[in-house]
C-alpha positions, 0 to 999 in steps of 0.5 A, spaced: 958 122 554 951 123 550 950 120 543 951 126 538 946 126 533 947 128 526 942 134 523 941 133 516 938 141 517 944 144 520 949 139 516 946 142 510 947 150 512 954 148 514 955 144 507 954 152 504 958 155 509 963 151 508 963 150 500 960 158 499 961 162 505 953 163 506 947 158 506 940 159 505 935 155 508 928 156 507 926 151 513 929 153 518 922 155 522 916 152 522 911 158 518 907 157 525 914 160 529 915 165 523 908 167 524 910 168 532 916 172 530 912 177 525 907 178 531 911 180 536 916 185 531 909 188 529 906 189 536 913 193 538 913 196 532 906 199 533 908 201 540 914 206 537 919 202 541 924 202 535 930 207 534 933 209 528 940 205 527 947 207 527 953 205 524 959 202 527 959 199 535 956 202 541 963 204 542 963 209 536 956 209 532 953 214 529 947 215 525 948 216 518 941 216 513 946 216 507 949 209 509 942 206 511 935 207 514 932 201 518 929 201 524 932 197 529 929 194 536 934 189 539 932 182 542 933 182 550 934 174 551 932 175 559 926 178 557 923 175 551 917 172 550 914 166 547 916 167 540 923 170 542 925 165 546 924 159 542 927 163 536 934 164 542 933 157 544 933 154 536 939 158 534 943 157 540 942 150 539 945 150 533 951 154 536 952 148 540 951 144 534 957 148 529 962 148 536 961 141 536 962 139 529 966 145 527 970 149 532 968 156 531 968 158 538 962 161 538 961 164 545 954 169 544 949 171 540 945 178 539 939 179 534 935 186 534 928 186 530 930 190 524 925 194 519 925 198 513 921 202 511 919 204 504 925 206 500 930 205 505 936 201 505 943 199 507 949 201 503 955 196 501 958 194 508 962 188 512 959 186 518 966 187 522 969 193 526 976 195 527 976 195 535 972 188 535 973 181 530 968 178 535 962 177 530 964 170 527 957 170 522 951 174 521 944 171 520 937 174 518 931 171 519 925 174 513 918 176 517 915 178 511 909 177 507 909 170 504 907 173 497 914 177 498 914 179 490 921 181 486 919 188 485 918 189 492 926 190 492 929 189 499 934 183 497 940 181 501 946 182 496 953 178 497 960 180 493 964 175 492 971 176 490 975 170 487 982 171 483 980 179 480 974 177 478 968 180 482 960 176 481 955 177 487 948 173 489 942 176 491 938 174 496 930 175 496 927 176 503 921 170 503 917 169 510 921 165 513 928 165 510 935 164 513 941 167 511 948 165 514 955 168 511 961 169 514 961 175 517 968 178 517 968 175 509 962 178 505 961 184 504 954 185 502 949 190 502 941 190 503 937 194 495 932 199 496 925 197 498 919 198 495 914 195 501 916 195 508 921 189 509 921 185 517 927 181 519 931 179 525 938 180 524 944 178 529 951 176 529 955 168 533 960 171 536 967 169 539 970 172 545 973 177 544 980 178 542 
């Protein structure tokens, strides 16, 4: 049997997963990887190969402009260069290491490239459907500009509820950030941007019911 190493890197994301239901690591990626991502979204981005996004599961989506307005392209991981693949390579390494240590039963991972465009956004929302409880958690991976400021909008706000009492947390999407919550726990919404916003967002699944 192999020797089970301690990540101080994944140990910390699940100290926030477990105390706070989300975690934000800022190193997650080397600014080197960050920079791969970025590009590889551009170039196919450039070549017009993303698609107006949907609500609800392919089973029953639909496009609704009032609900969001990204754009989304997503990530086939039999086919995915350099960049791609070692982003799909570091975060099934780190599903391994949260199966081990804390049981989620995570089975499968899925990301798409997504961007906004100036002044679009995604309204308040739960990661979850009715006919499908699969997504365990959501993560976002931020490909922005590095001097991503405050008034160019765009952050990730989760709600909380706690005894009747409602607060929330907003996320900005800084080059290189990593987010991960609790998908079937935390609704959150993404606010209006005021400068095109770049991210990879996916889900850690279990199997199906």
């Amino acid at each position: 049997m192999d020797e089970f190493v301690l990540n101080p890197l994944y140990e910390k994301v699940i100290d926030g997963l477990m105390e706070q239901k989300y975690s934000i690591a800022d190193d997650f990626f080397s600014a080197e990887e960050v920079q791969g991502l970025r590009s590889a979204l551009l170039s196919k981005y450039e070549e017009d190969q993303f698609k107006k996004s949907a609500i609800g599961n392919q089973a029953n989506e639909k496009i609704v402009d009032a609900v969001r307005g990204d754009f989304i392209l997503w990530l086939d991981e039999t086919n995915a260069g350099s960049a791609e693949r070692l982003f799909f390579d570091k975060l099934q390494d780190f599903t391994q290491y949260l199966n081990r240590t804390c049981f989620m039963g995570i089975a499968k991972q899925e990301f798409h490239y997504a961007v906004y465009p100036e002044g679009t956004y995604y309204k308040r929302h739960l990661d979850t459907f009715m006919n499908d409880s699969s997504r365990k958690l959501s993560v976002v991976c931020y490909l922005n500009e590095e001097d991503w400021k405050p008034e160019y909008g765009g952050e990730l706000t989760l709600y909380f509820s706690h005894d009747g009492v409602e607060t929330k947390k907003d996320i900005y999407p800084l080059m290189g950030r990593l987010v991960v919550f609790e998908s079937q726990v935390l609704e959150h919404e993404v606010k209006p941007v005021k400068k095109k916003r770049l991210s990879i967002t996916g889900w850690l699944k279990t199997r199906p019911n």
